[in-house]
C-alpha positions, 0 to 999 in steps of 0.5 A: 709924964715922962717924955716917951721919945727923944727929939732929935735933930740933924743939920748939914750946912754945906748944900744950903751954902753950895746954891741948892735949888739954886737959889744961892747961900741961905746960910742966914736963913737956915740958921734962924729957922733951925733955931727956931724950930728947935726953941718951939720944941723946946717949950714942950720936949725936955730930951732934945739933941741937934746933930750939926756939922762944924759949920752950923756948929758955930750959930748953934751951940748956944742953944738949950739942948744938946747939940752934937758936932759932927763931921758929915761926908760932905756929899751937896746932892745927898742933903739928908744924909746928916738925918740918916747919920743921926737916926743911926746914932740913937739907942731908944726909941726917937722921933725925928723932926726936920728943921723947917717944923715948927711944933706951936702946940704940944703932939704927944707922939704916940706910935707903934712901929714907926711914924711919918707925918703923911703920906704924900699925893705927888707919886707921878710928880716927884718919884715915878721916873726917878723909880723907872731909874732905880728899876734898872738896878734893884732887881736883887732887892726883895723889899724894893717895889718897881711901881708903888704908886705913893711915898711918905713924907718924912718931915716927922720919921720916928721908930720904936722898933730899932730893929725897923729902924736897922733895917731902913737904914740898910736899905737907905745904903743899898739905894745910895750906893746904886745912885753914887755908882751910876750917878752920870747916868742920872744928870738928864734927870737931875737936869728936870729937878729931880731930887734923888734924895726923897726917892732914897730916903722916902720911896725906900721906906714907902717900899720896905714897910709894904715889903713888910706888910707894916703900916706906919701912923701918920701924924696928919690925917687926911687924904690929900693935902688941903685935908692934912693941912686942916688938921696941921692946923688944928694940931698947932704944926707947920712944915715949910717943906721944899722951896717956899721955906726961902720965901721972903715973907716967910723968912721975915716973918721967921726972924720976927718970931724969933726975936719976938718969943724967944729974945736972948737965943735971937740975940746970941745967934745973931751976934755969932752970925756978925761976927762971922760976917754972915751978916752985917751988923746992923739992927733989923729987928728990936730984942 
């Protein structure tokens, strides 16, 4: 049967080597993830295209699909803006996979309007006093809601409807350009680890679709986090959102994987590493 919808994915280096969650350059790191995320995906989805900067570029072009050079504008705080960049581009319909899934199993994506992978139980955590912030400015945005209560996670974030897609796009520049026009103003909070990038990216498309009476599906069912994690795992998909991506036992076990599945890509990336003295060259793992 022919692929419904292309993958894409996007990649911007330049927070992961500028300490984001401070946590130093984890250029290495990413890298091997991307590839890998990316290899398992390939073993299912004929049409994949990564979106990359010159950077990551250099590691990843070898890879077995499409891989885009972009230039992105460079903005460390707005981390996903290479993922708003990329759905911008598409002409069909698309779904959107973030670098730290990987898709053990085939998903037949299958979807009306829009997908996400879940909606997110961490409204009071992540997102009410970064939305008590944005009230201040969007009192002339119809779609915006001042108290929601939830957002989406959008690890998965594919559109049919490209008209939808436009429109979440506006509304992810009215937001962004709020937050670069009163960016001081947000230093206590940002001071508190908040990430203003999920409220922009996130939060903003939680509030068009209720705007829009449109609800989206969502790929794992449940209604809380242990639930969407039994059928992540029922379903073959996992997502090492946030900081524990970085862990060490995670990284580890995701360079042996890399090396023990898919033997050739490992060794072509890791040879572009070394010799752009990323890492040393020195034997970690058998190919």
């Amino acid at each position: 049967m022919k692929q419904q919808h292309k993958m894409i994915y996007s990649l911007d280096v330049l927070p992961i080597i500028h300490n984001r969650w401070n946590m130093g350059d984890k250029l290495r790191e990413t890298i091997y993830m991307t590839a890998l995320s990316i290899l398992y995906s390939h073993l299912w989805y004929d049409e994949i295209e990564l979106y990359v900067d010159e950077i990551g570029f250099k590691f990843l072009h070898m890879l077995p699909c499409a891989v885009t050079k972009v230039q992105n504008e460079n903005r460390i705080e707005l981390w996903m803006k290479s993922k708003i960049n990329a759905m911008e581009l598409q002409t069909k319909p698309f779904v959107h996979i973030d670098t730290d899934i990987f898709i053990k199993k085939k998903i037949d994506f299958s979807f009306d309007d829009v997908i996400v992978e879940r909606k997110e139980d961490t409204y009071e955590i992540h997102y009410k006093k970064q939305v008590e912030f944005f009230n201040k400015y969007t009192k002339n945005l119809p779609y915006w809601h001042t108290n929601l209560g939830y957002s989406y996670n959008c690890g998965i974030f594919g559109f049919n409807d490209l008209k939808l897609r436009d429109e979440f796009i506006k509304s992810y520049y009215d937001l962004e350009k709020i937050y670069i026009e009163n960016q001081e103003n947000f230093t206590e909070l940002k001071q508190e680890s908040y990430e203003t990038c999920i409220l922009i990216e996130q939060y903003t498309l939680a509030s068009l679709l209720n705007y829009k009476n449109n609800n989206p599906t969502m790929l794992l069912r449940g209604e809380n986090i242990t639930e969407h994690g039994k059928h992540a795992d029922s379903i073959g998909y996992s997502h090492f959102f946030g900081m524990k991506k970085y862990d060490k036992y995670v990284v580890d076990e995701i360079e042996l994987r890399l090396s023990k599945i898919f033997p050739y890509w490992y060794k072509q990336i890791k040879n572009a590493l070394e010799k752009e003295g990323v890492i040393a060259n020195k034997p970690q793992f058998v190919y």
